[in-house]
Each structure stands twice: as structure tokens, then as C-alpha cells.
C-alpha positions, -999 to +999 in steps of 0.1 A: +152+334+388+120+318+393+105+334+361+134+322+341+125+290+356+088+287+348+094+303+312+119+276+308+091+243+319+067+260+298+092+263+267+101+225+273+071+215+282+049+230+254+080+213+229+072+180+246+034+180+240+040+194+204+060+166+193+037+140+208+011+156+192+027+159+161+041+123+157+004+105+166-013+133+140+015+119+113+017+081+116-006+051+111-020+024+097-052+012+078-064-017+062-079-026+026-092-049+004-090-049-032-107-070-064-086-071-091-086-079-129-055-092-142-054-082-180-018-099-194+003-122-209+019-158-198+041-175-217+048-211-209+087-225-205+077-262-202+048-280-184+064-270-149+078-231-157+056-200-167+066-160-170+043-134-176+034-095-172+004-079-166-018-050-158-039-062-129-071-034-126-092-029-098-115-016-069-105-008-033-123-003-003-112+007+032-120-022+055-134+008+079-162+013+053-145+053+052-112+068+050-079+065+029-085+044-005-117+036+000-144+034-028-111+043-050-092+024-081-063+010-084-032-002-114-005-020-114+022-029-137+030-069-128+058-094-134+056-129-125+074-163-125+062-198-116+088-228-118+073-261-102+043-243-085+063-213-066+058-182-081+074-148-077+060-114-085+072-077-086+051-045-095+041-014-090+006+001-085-011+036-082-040+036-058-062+068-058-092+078-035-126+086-049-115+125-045-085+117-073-051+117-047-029+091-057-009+065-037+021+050-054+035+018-044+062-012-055+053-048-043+073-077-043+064-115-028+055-147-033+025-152-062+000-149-035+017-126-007+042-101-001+051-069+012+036-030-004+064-002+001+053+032-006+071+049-027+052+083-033+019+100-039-001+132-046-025+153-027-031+140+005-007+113-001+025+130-011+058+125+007+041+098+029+063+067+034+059+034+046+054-002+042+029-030+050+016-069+042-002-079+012-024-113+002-042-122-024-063-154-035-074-167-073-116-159-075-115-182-106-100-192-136-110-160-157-081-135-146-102-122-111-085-120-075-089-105-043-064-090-017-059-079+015-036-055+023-024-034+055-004-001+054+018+016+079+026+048+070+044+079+079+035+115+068+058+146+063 
């Protein structure tokens, strides 16, 4: 009875410790920053309304100086609206490492912050989901911005 016993601790026990290990090896977060291009087209409603697309362009850098995204580049597909000074946007990007795996997200916010869901990838990246805060600032009046953004992810 007592071997049953033991068999049965270890069983459970090495279950326990593989799903604890499992779930901290699989989940996470990391932080980036990204200067962007935007390449597009506005058009003007009146003096107070604008619409527009675009294909913002850029480089992106792990805040760590290392690890996922970093020293990689990144595309979008954007769509915007301004009426009296509050803006909208919605997009989708494909962020890629310096080895070539790509990250693919959809954003959505205000003109100047919103929220990155992931909504697929390749290599390293592939069947991760998650989510995570984005923020960007104007650099000038020539098309240039920069943006911080966090994501929390979950791997398969």
C-alpha cells in the first residue's frame, strides 16, 4: 500500500511541477520601441474633419537592448479619422526579428494610443496570442513618429 502511495505523490507531484514549469516557460511580456515612417494619404472633409490611410514603415528595438523584435522591422496597414482634433485609428502590422520570424498584429485606439492584439505569427512567433498597450508621439511635421509598446503574450 505504501508503494502505491509514494508512486502516486510522485505521479502528482511531478504533474504539479511540470505545469508550473510549463506555464512560466510559455507566458510573458516585453517591451518595445518603434520609429516609424508614415507613407499615406489624408484627405480633408472641412477645416475640422480629416480621413486617411497609410503604410506606416519602421524600426524596432527591444527596450532590453536583446530579445524578441529587437533590431527588427516593422509594416502596417493604417486607417485614421480626425473630426475636431480626436482621431481614431485601426491597422494592422507585421513585426519581424532580425532572424526573419514574423509577429502579426491588429491595433486599434485613439490617434496617439491604443491597444496591439496578436493575432498570429511565424517561426518562433506562431500560435502565440496576446495583447498589450501602445503610444505613439508626432517627431515632426514630415510623416516621422515614435512608439512605445508593451506585449503580453501567451505561447502554444
Amino acid at each position: 500500500m505504501n508503494k502505491i502511495k509514494y508512486i502516486l505523490i510522485a505521479l502528482f507531484s511531478s504533474l504539479f511541477i511540470g505545469n508550473i514549469a510549463y506555464s512560466d516557460g510559455h507566458s510573458g511580456s516585453f517591451s518595445f520601441h518603434t520609429g516609424w515612417y508614415f507613407d499615406g494619404n489624408v484627405m480633408v472633409i472641412d477645416e475640422n474633419n480629416l480621413m486617411g490611410t497609410g503604410f506606416p514603415k519602421g524600426a524596432t528595438f527591444n527596450d532590453s537592448g536583446s530579445g524578441y523584435l529587437h533590431n527588427g522591422e516593422a509594416q502596417c496597414v493604417a486607417t485614421f479619422t480626425m473630426n475636431n482634433g480626436v482621431g481614431k485609428a485601426k491597422g494592422w502590422c507585421a513585426w519581424a526579428d532580425n532572424d526573419g520570424d514574423r509577429l502579426f498584429t491588429e491595433f486599434s485606439g485613439s490617434a496617439y494610443n491604443g491597444e496591439n492584439i496578436i493575432t498570429g505569427g511565424t517561426g518562433k512567433f506562431a500560435g502565440w496570442t496576446g495583447s498589450g498597450p501602445w503610444a505613439c508621439e508626432d517627431l515632426g511635421k514630415f510623416g516621422s513618429s515614435s512608439c512605445r509598446q508593451t506585449l503580453n503574450y501567451t505561447k502554444p
